[in-house]
Every structure is written in structure tokens, then in C-alpha cells.
C-alpha positions in Angstrom: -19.2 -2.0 21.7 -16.7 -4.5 23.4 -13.2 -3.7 23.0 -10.8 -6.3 22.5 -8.2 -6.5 24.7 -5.1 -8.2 23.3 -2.1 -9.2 26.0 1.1 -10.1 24.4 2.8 -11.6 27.5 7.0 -13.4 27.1 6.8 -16.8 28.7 10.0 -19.2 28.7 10.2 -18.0 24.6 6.8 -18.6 24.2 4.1 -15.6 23.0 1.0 -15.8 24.8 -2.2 -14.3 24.1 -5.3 -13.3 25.0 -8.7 -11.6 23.7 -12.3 -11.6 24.2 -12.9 -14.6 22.0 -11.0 -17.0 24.5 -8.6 -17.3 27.2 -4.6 -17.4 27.2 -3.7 -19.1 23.8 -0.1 -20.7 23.8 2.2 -20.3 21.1 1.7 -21.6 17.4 1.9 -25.5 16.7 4.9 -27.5 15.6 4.7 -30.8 14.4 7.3 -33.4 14.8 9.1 -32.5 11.5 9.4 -28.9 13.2 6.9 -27.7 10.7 4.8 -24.4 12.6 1.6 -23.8 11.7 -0.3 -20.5 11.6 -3.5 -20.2 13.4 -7.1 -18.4 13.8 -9.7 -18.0 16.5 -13.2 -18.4 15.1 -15.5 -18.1 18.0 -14.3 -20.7 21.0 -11.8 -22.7 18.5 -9.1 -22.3 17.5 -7.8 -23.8 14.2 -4.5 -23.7 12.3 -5.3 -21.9 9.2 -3.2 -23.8 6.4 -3.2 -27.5 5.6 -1.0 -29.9 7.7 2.5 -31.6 5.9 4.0 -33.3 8.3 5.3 -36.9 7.1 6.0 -38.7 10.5 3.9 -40.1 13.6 4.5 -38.7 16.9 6.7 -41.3 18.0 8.8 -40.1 14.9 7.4 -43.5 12.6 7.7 -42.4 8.9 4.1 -41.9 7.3 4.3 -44.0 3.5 4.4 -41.8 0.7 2.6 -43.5 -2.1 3.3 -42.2 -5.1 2.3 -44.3 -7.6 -1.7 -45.4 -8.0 -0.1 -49.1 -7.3 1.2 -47.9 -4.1 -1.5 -45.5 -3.1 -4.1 -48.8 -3.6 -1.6 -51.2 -1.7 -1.6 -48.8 1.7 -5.4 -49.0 1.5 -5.6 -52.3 0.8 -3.8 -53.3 3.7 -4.6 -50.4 6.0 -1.6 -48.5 6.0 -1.4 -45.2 6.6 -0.5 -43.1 3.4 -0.1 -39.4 2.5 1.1 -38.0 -1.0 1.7 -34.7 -3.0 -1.4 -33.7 -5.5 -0.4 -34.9 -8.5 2.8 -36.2 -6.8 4.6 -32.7 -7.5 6.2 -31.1 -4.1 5.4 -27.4 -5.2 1.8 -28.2 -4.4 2.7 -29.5 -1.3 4.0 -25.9 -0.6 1.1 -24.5 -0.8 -2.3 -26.6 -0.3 -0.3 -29.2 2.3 -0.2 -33.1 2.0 -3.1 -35.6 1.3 -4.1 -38.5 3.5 -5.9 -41.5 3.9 -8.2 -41.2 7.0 -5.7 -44.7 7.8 -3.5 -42.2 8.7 -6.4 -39.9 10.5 -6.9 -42.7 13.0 -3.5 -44.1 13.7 -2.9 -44.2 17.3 0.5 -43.0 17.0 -1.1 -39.6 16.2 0.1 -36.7 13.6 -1.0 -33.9 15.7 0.9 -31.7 18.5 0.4 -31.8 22.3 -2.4 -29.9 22.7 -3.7 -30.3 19.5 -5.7 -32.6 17.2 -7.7 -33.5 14.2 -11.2 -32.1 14.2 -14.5 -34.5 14.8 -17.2 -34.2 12.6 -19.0 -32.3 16.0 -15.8 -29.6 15.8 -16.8 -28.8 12.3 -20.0 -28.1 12.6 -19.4 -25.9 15.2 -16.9 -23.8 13.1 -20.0 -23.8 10.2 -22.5 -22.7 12.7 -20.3 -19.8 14.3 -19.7 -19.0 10.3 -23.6 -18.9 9.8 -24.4 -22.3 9.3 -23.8 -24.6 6.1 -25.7 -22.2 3.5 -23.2 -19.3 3.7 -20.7 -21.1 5.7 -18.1 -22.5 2.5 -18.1 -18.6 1.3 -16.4 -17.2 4.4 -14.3 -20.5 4.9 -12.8 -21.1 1.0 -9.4 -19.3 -0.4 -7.6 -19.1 -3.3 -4.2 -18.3 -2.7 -2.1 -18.1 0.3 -2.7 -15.1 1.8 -5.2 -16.5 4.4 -8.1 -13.6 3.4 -10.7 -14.7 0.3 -13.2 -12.0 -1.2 -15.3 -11.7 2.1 -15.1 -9.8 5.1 -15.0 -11.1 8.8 -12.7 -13.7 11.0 -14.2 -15.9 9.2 -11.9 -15.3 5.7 -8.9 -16.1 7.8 -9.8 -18.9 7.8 -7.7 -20.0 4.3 -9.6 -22.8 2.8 -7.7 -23.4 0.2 -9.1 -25.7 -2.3 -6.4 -28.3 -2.5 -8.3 -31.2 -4.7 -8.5 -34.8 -3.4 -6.5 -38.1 -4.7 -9.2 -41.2 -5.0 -8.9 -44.7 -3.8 -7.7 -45.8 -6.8 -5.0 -43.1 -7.2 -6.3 -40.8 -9.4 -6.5 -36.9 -8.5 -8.9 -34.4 -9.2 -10.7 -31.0 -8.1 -7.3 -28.8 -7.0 -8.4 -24.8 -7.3 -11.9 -26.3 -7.6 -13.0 -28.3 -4.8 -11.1 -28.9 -0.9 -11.7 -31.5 1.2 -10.8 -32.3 4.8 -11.0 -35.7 7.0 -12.7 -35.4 10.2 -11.6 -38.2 12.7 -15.0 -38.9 13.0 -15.7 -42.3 11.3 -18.8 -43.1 9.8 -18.7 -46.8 8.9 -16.0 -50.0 8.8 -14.5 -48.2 5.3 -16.2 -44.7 5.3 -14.4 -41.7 7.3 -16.4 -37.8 7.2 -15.5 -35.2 5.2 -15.8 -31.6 4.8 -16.6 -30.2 1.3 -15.6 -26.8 0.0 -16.4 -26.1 -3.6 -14.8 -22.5 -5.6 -18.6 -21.7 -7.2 -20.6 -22.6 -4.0 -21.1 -20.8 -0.5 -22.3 -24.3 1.1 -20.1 -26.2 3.6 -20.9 -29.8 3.4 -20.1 -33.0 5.5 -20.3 -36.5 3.5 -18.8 -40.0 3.9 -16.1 -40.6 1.7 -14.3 -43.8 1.5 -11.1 -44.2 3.7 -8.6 -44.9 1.0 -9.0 -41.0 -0.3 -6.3 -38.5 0.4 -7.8 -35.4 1.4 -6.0 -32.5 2.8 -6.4 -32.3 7.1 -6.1 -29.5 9.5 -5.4 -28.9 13.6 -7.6 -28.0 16.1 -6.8 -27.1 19.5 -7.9 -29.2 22.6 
């Protein structure tokens, strides 16, 4: 059996790493709100394993916080980019992240880190092939608390799907504990963006087209 090696190496501050599912890994993510994000290897990619919160654009523009149905309508209606709070309560923000419109997805200005950004549609599948393809994929992916490990073995677990809910078009939420969903950046038609399904009493993964002017929860993967 292949050992892995793991090489803990002080850079300029920064912990390096290496092992056999990859080379030299730099240190965790951090956003432009200083928010740093934990991460996992899962085959060649590697992913930040809890939902992304930041509020501003790389060039340090504010995101809109709708919270309000009125106001989470508006910033579709008009294209802006939009994130919010499930339910608009900031305690679930601690936990399952912020929700998005995929206007925000796309915005030029970009959310993610150097050397990071939001998984395609192609980067997902890859993750729910290395996981055993889209049958069994959702049962090694999902969570239910924090703690980045659900009821299965394997890298896979770490993975820390938690299943944060979605907020409609029209403003309404739904689905937290229940159901996740994440935007892809990969868009799928003039108002439809892809999305990746996670549902608490299935082991599927699946990949639909959801209209743009949802909030669903995003996550980080690196370049």
C-alpha cells in the first residue's frame, strides 16, 4: 500500500503542504473580508469545505444585501448582484454561509481569492465521479452539522455539505436541513445558471438549471 507522505514546510508565514493526492498546496483561502476558509483534497481538487460569506467584490465593491422579497426581486430584476442570510437571520449565516444570485456568480469583479474560484459545472462532475458517480455521490458529500464528517467513511465526508436551503426568485426560502444547493459558474441559458443538488433522504448528486435570481449557497475551488 502507498504511504502518504505529508511535508509540513514554513514559507514567508505560510504552511505548505504536500501528499500523494497532489503537489505543494499553499496555505488556506482568505477572502477580501479576511474571512479563511477551510479546505479538502478530494482526488486532484481541492475545495474549501464550508460555504463562502464574503459580502464584497475583489476590488472591495459591496455585494447588496437584499433582505426583503421587494429587494431580493429588484437585484434580479435589474441584474444586480445580491446575497442574503436564510431567512434573513445572521446565526444561519454562521453556519451554512451566505446565498447568492448566480448575478453575483458571474460578476467580473469576482468573489473568489487569487488562486481560487467558483467551480464549472465540468469541476463538479469531476468531484461526483472521484466520489463514485451521481448514484452514491450526495451520501459521501452531504452534512449535517459543522463538524465537516457525516455518517460515512472516506475523504469524501470531509467534504461538509451542509444542507443550507435556497431563497427563490421571488424571495421566499425553503429546504434548510433538508436540501443544499450550489451555483456552478457554468451558465446554462440567458436567465438559467447550473446547480448542484444535495437532498438529507437521498444519496444522488444532481446538476439542474435553476433560474438566476435564486440564492443558493457557493463554494471555492482551487485553480
Amino acid at each position: 500500500m502507498q504511504k502518504k507522505l505529508i511535508l509540513f514546510i514554513i514559507w514567508s508565514g505560510s504552511l505548505l503542504t504536500t501528499n500523494s493526492c497532489g503537489g505543494v498546496k499553499n496555505s488556506k483561502p482568505i477572502d477580501i473580508d479576511g474571512n479563511v476558509y477551510n479546505t479538502v483534497i478530494i482526488g486532484d481538487q481541492e475545495w474549501t469545505n464550508e460555504n463562502i460569506y464574503v459580502s464584497r467584490f475583489n476590488n472591495g465593491d459591496l455585494i447588496v444585501q437584499a433582505k426583503t422579497n421587494e429587494e431580493w426581486e429588484e437585484a434580479d430584476d435589474s441584474g444586480i448582484p445580491a446575497w442574503c442570510y436564510y431567512q434573513n437571520m445572521e446565526e444561519n449565516g454562521k453556519l451554512y454561509g451566505k446565498l447568492y444570485n448566480w448575478h453575483a456568480v458571474n460578476d467580473s469583479r469576482g468573489l473568489a481569492p487569487e488562486g481560487w474560484h467558483i467551480p464549472n459545472k465540468d469541476e463538479w462532475n469531476e468531484l461526483i465521479d472521484f466520489l463514485g458517480g451521481k448514484e452514491i455521490a450526495g451520501s459521501k458529500m452531504k452534512s449535517s452539522n459543522s463538524s465537516s464528517v457525516n455518517d460515512n467513511e472516506g475523504l469524501g465526508s470531509h467534504f461538509n455539505g451542509l444542507l443550507g436551503g435556497l431563497r427563490n426568485a421571488s424571495g421566499n426560502f425553503s429546504g434548510i436541513v433538508e436540501h443544499g444547493y450550489w451555483w456552478t459558474s457554468t451558465e446554462s441559458s440567458e436567465y438559467h445558471g447550473n446547480q448542484v443538488q444535495l437532498h438529507k433522504n437521498s444519496d444522488e448528486t444532481f446538476i439542474f438549471s435553476h433560474y438566476k435570481g435564486h440564492g443558493h449557497s457557493l463554494r471555492f475551488v482551487r485553480d
